[in-house]
PDB file as gemmi writes it, atoms N, CA and C in Angstrom:
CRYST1    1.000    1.000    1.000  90.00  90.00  90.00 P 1                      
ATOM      1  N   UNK A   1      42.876  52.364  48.090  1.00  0.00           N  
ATOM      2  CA  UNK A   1      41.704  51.546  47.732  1.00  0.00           C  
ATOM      3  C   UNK A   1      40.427  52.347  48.017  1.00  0.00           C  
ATOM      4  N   UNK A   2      39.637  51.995  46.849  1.00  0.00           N  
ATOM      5  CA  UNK A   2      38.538  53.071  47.110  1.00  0.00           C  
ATOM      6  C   UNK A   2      37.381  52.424  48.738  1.00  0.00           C  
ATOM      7  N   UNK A   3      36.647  53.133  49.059  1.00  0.00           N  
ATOM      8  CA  UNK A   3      36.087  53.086  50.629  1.00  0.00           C  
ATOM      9  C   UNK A   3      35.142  52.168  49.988  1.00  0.00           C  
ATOM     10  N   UNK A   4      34.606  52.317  48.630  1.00  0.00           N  
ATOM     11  CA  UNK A   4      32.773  51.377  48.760  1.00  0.00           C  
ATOM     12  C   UNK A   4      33.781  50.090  48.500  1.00  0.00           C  
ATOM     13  N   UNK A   5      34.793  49.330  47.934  1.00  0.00           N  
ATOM     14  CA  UNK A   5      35.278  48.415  47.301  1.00  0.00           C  
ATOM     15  C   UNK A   5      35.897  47.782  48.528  1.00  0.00           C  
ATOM     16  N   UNK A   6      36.562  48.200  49.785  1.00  0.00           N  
ATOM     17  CA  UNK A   6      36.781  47.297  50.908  1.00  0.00           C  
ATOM     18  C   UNK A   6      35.672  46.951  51.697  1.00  0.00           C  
ATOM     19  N   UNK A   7      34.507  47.813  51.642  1.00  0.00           N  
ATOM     20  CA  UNK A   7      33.684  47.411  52.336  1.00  0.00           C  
ATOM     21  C   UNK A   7      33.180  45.986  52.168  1.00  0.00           C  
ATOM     22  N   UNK A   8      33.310  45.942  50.713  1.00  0.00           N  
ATOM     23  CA  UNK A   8      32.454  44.552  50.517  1.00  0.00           C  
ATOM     24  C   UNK A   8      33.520  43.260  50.388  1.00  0.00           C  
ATOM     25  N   UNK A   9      34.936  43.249  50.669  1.00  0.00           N  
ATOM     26  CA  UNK A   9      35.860  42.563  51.260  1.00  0.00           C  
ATOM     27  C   UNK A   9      36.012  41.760  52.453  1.00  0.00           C  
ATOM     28  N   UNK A  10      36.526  40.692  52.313  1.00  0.00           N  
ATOM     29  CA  UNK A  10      36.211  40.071  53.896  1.00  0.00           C  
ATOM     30  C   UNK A  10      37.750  41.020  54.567  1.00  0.00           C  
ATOM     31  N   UNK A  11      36.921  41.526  56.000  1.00  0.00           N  
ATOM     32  CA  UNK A  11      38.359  42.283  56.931  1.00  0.00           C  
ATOM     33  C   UNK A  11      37.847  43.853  56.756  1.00  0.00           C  
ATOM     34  N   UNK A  12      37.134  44.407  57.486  1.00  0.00           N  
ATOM     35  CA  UNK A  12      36.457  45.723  57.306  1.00  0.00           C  
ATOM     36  C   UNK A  12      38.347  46.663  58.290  1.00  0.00           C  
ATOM     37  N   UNK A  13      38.640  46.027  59.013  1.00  0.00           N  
ATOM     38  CA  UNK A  13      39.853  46.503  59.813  1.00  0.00           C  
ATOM     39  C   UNK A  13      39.736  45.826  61.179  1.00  0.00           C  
ATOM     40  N   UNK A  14      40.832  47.002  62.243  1.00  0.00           N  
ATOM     41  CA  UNK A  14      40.366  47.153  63.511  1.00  0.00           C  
ATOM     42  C   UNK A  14      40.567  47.912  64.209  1.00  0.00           C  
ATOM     43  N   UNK A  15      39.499  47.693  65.232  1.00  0.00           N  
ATOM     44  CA  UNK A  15      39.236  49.002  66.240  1.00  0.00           C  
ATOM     45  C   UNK A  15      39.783  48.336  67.516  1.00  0.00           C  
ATOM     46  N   UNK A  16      41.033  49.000  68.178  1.00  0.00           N  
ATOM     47  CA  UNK A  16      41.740  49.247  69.355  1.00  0.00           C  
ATOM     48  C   UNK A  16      41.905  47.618  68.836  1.00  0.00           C  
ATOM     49  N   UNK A  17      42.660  46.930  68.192  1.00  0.00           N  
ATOM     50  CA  UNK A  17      43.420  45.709  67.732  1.00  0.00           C  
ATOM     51  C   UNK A  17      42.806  44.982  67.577  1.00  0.00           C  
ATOM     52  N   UNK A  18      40.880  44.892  67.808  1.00  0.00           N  
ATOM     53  CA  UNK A  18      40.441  43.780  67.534  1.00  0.00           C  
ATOM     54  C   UNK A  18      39.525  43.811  66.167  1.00  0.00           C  
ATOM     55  N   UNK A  19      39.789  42.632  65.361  1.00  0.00           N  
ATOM     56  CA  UNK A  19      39.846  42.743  63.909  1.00  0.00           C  
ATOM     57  C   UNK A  19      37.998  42.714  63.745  1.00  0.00           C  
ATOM     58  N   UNK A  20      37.286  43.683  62.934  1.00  0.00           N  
ATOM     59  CA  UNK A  20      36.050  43.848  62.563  1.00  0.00           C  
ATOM     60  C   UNK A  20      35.728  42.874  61.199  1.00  0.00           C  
ATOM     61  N   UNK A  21      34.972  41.860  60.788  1.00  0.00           N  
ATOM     62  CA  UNK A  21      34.563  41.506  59.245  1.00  0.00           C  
ATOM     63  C   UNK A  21      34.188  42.227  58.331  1.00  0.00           C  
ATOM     64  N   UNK A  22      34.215  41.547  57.369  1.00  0.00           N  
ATOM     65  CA  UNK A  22      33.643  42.597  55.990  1.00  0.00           C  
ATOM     66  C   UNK A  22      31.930  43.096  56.977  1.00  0.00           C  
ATOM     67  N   UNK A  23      30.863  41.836  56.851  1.00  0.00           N  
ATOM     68  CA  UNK A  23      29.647  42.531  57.066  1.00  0.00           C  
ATOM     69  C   UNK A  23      29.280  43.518  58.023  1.00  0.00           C  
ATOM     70  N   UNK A  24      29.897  43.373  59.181  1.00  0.00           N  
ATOM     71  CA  UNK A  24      29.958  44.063  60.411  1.00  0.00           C  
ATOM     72  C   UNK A  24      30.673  45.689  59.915  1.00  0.00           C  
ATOM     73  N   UNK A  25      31.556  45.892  59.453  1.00  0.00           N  
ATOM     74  CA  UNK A  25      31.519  47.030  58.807  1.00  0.00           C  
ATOM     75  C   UNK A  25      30.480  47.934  57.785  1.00  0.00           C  
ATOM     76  N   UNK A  26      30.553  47.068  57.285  1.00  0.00           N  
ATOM     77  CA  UNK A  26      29.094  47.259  56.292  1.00  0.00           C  
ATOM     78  C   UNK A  26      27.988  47.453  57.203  1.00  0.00           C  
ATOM     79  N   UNK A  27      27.767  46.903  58.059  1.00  0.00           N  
ATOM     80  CA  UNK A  27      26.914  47.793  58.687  1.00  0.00           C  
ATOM     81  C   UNK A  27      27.066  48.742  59.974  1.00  0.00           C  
ATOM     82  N   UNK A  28      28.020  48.640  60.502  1.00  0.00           N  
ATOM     83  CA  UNK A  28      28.604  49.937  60.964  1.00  0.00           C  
ATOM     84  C   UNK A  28      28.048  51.278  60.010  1.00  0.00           C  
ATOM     85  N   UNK A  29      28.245  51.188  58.632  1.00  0.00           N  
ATOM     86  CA  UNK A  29      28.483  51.897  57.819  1.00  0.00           C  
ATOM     87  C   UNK A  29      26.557  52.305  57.006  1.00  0.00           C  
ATOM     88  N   UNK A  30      26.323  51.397  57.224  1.00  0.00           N  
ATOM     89  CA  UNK A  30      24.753  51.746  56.919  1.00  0.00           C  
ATOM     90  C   UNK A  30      24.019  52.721  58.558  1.00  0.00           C  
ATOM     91  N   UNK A  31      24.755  51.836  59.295  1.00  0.00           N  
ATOM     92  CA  UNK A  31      23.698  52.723  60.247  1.00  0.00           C  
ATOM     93  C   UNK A  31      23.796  54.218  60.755  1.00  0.00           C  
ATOM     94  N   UNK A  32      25.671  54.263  60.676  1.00  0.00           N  
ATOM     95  CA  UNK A  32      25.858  55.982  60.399  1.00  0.00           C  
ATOM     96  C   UNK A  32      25.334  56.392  59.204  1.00  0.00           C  
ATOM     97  N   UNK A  33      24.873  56.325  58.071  1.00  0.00           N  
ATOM     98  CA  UNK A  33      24.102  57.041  57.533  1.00  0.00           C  
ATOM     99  C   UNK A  33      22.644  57.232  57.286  1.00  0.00           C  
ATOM    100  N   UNK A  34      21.922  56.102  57.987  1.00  0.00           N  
ATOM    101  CA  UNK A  34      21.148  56.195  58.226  1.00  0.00           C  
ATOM    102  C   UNK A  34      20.667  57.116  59.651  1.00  0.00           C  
ATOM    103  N   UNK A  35      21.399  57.429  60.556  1.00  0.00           N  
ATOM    104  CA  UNK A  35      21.526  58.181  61.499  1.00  0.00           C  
ATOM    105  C   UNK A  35      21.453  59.299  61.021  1.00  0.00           C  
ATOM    106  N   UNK A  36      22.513  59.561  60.138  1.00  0.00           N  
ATOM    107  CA  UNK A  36      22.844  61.088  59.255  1.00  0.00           C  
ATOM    108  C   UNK A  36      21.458  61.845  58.710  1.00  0.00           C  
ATOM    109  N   UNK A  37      20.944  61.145  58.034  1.00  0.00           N  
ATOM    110  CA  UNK A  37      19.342  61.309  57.549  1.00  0.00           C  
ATOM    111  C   UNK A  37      18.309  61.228  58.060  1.00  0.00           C  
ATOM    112  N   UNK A  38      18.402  60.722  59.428  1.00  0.00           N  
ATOM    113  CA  UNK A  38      17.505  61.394  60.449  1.00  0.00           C  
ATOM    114  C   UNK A  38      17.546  62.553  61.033  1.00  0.00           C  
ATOM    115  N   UNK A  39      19.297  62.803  61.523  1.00  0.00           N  
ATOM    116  CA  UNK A  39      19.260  63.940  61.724  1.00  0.00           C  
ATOM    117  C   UNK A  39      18.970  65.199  60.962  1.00  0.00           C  
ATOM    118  N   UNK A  40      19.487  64.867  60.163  1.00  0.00           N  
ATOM    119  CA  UNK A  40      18.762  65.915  58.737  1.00  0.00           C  
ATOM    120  C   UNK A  40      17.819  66.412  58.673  1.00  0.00           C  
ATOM    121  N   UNK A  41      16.829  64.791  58.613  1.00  0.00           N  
ATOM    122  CA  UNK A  41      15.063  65.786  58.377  1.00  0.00           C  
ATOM    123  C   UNK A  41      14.714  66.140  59.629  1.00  0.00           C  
ATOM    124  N   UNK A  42      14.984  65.977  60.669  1.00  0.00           N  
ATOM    125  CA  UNK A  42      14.965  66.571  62.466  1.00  0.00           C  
ATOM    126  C   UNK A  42      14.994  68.141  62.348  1.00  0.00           C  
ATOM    127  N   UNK A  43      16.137  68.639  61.666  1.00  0.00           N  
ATOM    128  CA  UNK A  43      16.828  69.748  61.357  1.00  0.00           C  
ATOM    129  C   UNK A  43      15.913  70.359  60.588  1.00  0.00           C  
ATOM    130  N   UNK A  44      15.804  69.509  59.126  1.00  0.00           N  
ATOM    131  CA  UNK A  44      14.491  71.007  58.161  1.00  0.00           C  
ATOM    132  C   UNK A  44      13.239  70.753  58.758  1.00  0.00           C  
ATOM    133  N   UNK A  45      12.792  69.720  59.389  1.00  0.00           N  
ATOM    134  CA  UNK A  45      11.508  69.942  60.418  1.00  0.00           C  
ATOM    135  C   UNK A  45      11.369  71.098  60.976  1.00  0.00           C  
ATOM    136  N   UNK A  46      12.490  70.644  61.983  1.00  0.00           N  
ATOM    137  CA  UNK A  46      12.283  72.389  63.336  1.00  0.00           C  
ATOM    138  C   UNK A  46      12.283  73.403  62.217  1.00  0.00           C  
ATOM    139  N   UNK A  47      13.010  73.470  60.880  1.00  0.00           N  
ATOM    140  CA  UNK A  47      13.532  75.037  60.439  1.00  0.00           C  
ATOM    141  C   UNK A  47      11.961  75.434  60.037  1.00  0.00           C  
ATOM    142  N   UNK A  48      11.310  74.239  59.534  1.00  0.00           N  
ATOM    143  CA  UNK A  48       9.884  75.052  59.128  1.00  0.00           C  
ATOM    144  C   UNK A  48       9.159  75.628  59.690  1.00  0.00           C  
ATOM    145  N   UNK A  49       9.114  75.402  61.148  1.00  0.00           N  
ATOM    146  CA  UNK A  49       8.237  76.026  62.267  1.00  0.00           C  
ATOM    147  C   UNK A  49       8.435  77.170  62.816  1.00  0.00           C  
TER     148      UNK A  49                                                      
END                                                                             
């Protein structure tokens, strides 16, 4: 099953047996990439200097 198509499913999984919801994954999943893209521009920041 593709990754964007369970996300928006009720039952994201579970972590160490206890069962996560669809939204709560979903945003699990926004905020690691929103993390990702901070770190990023952090990164070509310093490189410009």
């Amino acid at each position: 099953m593709a990754t964007g198509t369970h996300l928006l499913m009720p039952g994201f999984g579970d972590v160490a047996g206890i069962p996560i919801p669809g939204w709560a994954g979903t945003v699990i999943v926004v905020a690691c990439a929103v993390s990702a893209l901070v770190v990023l521009l952090v990164i070509v920041r310093n490189r410009r200097r």
